[in-house]
C-alpha positions in Angstrom: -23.2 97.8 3.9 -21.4 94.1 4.0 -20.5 92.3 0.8 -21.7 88.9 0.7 -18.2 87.9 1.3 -18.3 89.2 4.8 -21.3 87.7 5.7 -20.0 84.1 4.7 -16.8 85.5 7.2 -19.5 86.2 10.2 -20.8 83.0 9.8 -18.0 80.6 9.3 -15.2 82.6 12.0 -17.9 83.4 14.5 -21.9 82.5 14.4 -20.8 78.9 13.0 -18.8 78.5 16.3 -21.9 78.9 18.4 -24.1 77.2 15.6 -22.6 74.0 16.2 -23.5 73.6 20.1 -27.0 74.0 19.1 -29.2 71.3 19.6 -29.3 68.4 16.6 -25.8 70.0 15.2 -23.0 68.3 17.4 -19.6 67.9 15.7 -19.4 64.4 17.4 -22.0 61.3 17.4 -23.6 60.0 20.4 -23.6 60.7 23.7 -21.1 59.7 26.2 -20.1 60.9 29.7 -16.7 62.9 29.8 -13.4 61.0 30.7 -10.1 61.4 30.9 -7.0 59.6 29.4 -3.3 60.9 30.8 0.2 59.9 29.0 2.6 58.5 30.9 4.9 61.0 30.7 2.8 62.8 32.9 3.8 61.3 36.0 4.8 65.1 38.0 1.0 66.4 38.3 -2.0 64.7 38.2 -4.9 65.9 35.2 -8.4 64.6 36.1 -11.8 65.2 35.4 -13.2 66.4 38.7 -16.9 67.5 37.7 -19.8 68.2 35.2 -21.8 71.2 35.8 -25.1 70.8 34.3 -26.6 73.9 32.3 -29.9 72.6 31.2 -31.3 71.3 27.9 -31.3 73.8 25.1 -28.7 76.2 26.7 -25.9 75.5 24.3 -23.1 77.2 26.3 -20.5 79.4 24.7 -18.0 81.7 25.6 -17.0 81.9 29.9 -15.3 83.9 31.8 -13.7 84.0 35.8 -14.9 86.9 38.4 -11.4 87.1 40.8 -13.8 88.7 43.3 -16.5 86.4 44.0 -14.5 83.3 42.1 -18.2 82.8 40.2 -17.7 81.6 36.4 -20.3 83.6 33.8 -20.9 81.0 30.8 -23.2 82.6 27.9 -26.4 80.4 27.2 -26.3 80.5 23.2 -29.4 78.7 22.8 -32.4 80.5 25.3 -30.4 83.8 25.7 -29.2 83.8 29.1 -26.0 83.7 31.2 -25.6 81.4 33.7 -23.3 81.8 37.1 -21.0 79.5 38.9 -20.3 78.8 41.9 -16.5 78.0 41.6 -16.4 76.9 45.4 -19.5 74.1 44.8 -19.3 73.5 41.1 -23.1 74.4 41.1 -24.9 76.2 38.6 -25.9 79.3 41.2 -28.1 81.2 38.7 -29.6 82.1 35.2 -29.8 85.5 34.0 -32.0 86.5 31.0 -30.2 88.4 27.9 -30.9 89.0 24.4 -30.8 86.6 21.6 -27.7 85.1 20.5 -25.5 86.3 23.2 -21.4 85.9 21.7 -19.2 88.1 24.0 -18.3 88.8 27.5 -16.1 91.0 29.6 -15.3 91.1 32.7 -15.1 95.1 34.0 -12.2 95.4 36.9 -13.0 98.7 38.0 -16.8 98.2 38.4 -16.8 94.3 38.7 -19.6 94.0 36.4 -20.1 91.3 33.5 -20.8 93.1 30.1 -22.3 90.7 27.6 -22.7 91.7 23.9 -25.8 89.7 22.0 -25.9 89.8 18.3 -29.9 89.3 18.1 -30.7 92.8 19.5 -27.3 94.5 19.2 -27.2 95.6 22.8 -24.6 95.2 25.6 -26.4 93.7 29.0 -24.7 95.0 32.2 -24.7 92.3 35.1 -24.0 93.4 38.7 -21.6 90.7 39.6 -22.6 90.9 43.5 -26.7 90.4 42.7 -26.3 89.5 39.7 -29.1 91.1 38.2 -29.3 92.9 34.8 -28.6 96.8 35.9 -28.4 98.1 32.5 -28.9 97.7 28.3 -26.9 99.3 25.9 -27.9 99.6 22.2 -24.5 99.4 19.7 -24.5 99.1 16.1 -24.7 95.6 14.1 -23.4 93.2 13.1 -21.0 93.2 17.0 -18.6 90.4 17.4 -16.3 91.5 20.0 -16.2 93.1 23.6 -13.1 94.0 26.5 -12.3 95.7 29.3 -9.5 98.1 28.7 -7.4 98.9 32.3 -6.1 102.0 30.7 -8.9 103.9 30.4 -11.1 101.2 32.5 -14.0 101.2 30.3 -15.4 98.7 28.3 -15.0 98.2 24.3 -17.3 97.1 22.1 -16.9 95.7 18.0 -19.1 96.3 15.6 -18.7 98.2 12.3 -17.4 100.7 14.7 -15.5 100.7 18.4 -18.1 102.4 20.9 -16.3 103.2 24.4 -18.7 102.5 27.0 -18.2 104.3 30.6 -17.5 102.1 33.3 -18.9 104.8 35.5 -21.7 105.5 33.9 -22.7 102.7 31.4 -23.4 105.0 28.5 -21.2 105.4 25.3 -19.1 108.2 25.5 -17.4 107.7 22.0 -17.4 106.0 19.3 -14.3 105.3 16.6 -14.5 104.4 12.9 -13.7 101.2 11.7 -12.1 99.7 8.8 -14.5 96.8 6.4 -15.6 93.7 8.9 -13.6 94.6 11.7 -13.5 91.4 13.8 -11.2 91.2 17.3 -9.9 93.4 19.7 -6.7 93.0 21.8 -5.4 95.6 24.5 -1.4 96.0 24.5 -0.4 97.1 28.0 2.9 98.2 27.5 1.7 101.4 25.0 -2.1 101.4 25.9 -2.9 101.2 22.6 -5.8 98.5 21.3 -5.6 96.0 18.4 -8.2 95.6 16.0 -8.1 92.8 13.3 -10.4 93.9 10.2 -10.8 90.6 8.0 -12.0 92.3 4.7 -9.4 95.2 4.9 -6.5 92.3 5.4 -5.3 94.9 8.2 -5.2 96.0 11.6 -6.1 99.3 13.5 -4.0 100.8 16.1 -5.5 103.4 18.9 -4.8 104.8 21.1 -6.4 104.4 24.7 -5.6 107.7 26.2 -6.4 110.1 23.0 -9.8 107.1 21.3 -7.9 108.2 18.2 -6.0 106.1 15.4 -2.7 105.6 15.2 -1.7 103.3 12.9 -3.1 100.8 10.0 -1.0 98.5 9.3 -1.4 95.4 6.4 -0.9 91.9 7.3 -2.2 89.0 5.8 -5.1 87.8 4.2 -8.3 87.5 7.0 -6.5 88.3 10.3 -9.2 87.1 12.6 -7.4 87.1 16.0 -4.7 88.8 18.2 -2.9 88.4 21.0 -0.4 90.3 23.2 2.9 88.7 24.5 4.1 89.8 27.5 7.7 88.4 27.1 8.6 90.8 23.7 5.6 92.9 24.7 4.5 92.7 20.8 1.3 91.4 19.6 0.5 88.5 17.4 -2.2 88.6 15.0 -3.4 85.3 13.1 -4.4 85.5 9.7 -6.7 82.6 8.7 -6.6 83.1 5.0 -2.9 83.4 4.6 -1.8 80.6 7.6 0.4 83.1 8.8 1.1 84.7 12.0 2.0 89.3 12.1 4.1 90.0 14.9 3.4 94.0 15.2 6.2 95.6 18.1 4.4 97.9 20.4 7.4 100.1 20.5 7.0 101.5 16.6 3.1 99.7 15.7 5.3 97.9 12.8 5.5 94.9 11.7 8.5 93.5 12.5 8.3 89.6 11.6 5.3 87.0 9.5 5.8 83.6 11.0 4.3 80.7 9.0 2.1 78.5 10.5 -0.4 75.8 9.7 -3.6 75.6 8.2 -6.2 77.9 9.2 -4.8 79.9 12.2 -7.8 81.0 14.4 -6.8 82.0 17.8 -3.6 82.2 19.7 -2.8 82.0 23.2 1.0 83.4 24.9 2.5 81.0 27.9 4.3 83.7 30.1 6.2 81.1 32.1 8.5 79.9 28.3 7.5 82.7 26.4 5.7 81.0 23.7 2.9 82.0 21.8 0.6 78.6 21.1 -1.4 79.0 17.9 -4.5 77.1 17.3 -4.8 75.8 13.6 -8.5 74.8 12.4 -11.7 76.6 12.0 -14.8 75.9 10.4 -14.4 78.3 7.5 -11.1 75.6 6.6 -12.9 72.4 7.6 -9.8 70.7 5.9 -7.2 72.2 7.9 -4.3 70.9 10.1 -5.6 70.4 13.3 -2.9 71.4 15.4 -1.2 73.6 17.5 1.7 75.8 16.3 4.4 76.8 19.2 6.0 80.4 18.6 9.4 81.0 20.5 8.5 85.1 21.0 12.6 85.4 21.1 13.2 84.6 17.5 9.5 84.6 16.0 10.1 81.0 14.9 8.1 78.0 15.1 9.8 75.6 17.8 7.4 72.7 17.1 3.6 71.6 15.5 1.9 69.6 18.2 -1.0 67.5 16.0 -4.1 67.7 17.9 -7.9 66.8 18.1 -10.5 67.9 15.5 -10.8 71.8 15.0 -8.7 73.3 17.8 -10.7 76.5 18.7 -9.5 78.1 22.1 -6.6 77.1 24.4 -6.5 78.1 28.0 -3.4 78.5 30.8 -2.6 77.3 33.3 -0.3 79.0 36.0 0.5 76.9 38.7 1.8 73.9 35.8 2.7 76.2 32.7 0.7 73.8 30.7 -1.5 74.5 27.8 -5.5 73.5 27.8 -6.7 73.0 23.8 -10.3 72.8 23.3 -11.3 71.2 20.6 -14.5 71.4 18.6 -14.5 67.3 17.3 -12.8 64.6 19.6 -11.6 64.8 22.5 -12.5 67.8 23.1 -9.7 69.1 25.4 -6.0 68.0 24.9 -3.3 69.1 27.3 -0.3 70.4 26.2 3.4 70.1 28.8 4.7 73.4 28.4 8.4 71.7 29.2 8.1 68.8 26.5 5.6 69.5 24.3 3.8 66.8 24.0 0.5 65.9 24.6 0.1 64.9 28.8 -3.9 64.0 28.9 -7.2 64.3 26.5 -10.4 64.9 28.2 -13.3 63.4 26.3 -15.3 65.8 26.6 -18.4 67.0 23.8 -17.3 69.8 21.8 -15.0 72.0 23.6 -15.6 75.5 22.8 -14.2 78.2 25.4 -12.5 77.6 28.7 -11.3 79.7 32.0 -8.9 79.1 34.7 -9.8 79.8 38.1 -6.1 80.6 39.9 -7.4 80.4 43.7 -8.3 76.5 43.0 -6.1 75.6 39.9 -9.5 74.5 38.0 -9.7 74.5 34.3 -13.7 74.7 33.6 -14.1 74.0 29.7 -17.3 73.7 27.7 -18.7 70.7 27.1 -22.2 70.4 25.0 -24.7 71.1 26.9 -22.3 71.4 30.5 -19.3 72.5 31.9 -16.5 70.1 32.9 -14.1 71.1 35.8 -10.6 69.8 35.7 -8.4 69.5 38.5 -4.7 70.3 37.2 
């Protein structure tokens, strides 16, 4: 059973993210229609604001992810328990399809092309045939879940909850299931050693295991409330954030040890790696630290050090990108919503007033950034 503790962490690192695009709870007063301001220095490619998808009163969208296949965007409907789909060639909203309650988490499944979507209301995974998009299958996991992936070693899908259950991509059943540490939070798949990451908050540590054998590897301590991961393909390490101790683990893939803690701002709550510089860009503010720093911490993945704090918009939550530039997409909960970081300067090219950015996705074919904006989804040209 969860201490209280760990409830307060559900709430303020995850629910409280999708609480606040709920109707009547807006970080930001007023309605306005999304617009774009670019910095001068920004004169080799042009940033701009091409479209607003509409989603429908009451949907308050959340998390979103690309389809490479069909080039459709899946956005989860927080508010009336759906999914809508995308059409990345039209920028219209193609279709709504009806989940469970709460829906927080979505994977994309490359060797089946189906969406799997992970609601918290029911506790079940929803299984989306990406070429009718229909609901094919439901899958009952344990409670409370607050993360899902696709793992290309094994192919099959992983889902978080106070345990890891393995779900066949062939037959959408779960063929295993692997014990947990207190609160266990976020998973991240290493490529190089196959193994996945998992960040338990309460423990202050992460589990190691291994794709091939479902079994457990390592545990290693980190700091206080790791919340996030990420894997750098430059070092081939990964990066954990730990919101409660504003530090950064860097764990090697080679030995699953720690091999450096880089200190970072206030409230680390996500991180995102640049492949192009081989930099790791960590976002500093979440609702559990309303009183944080706001900003973006920049990670050379050579030396583990902190080349520069870019200040940023209120509550950076998510940062997306993009190939064909190398620059960095913040979304921020509060104003402006989405801030562009140049990957060669960095310093801020363009802010995109939009209403509380929460998730984004690139789509590579058309060099679109689609971010989430209230109750809509604005596209950006890059």
């Amino acid at each position: 059973m969860l201490k209280g503790k760990s409830w307060v962490l559900i709430f303020s690192c995850v629910f409280s993210l999708f609480l606040i695009l709920l109707p009547g709870a807006s970080l930001t007063v007023g309605a306005f229609a999304p617009q774009a301001t670019q910095s001068p220095s920004a004169t080799f490619h042009s940033i701009r604001l091409l479209d607003t998808i509409k989603l429908g009163a009451g949907s308050s969208p959340g998390m979103i992810t690309y389809d490479p296949v069909n080039r459709d965007l899946y956005v989860l409907l927080v508010g009336s328990g759906q999914v809508a789909v995308l059409d990345g060639s039209t920028n219209q909203l193609k279709a709504r399809i009806m989940v469970g309650g709460f829906p927080l988490g979505i994977a994309y499944d490359q060797a089946n092309r189906n969406i799997y979507v992970l609601c918290a209301e029911d506790s079940t995974v929803y299984v989306i045939n990406s070429r009718s998009n229909d609901v094919i299958a439901t899958i009952r996991v344990g409670g409370p879940p607050s993360a899902i992936i696709y793992n290309p070693a094994d192919r099959n899908i992983w889902e978080l909850d106070s345990q890891v259950s393995i779900i066949s991509s062939k037959t959408n059943h779960i063929v295993k299931t692997v014990n947990a540490q207190q609160f266990p939070f976020w998973l991240a798949f290493d490529p190089a050693n196959k193994d996945v990451y998992m960040a338990n908050v309460d423990s202050n540590s992460v589990t190691v295991i291994n794709s091939l054998s479902e079994k457990v590897v390592a545990t290693l301590k980190v700091g206080k409330s790791p919340n996030y991961a990420a894997y750098d393909g430059s070092d081939h390490n990964m990066y954990v954030t730990n919101s409660g101790s504003d530090t950064v683990s860097v764990i090697s893939s080679v030995t699953n040890r720690i091999l450096d803690t880089v200190r970072v701002a206030t409230g680390p709550s996500s991180a995102t790696f640049d492949p192009k510089d081989h930099e790791m860009y960590i976002m500093n503010g979440n609702l559990a630290r309303p009183n944080g720093t706001n900003s973006v911490s920049i990670i050379d993945s050579e030396n583990h050090r902190v080349i520069k704090n870019v200040q940023i918009g209120n509550i950076p939550s998510f940062a997306v990108y993009d190939s064909k530039n190398g620059d960095m997409y913040v979304l921020n909960l509060g104003e402006p919503g989405l801030t562009v970081i140049s990957s060669v300067t960095h310093e801020t090219l363009a802010r995109i007033h939009i209403r509380d950015g929460f998730s984004g996705a690139y789509d590579p074919a058309r060099h679109h950034v689609y971010a989430v904006d209230g109750s809509t989804v604005a596209v950006i040209s890059s």
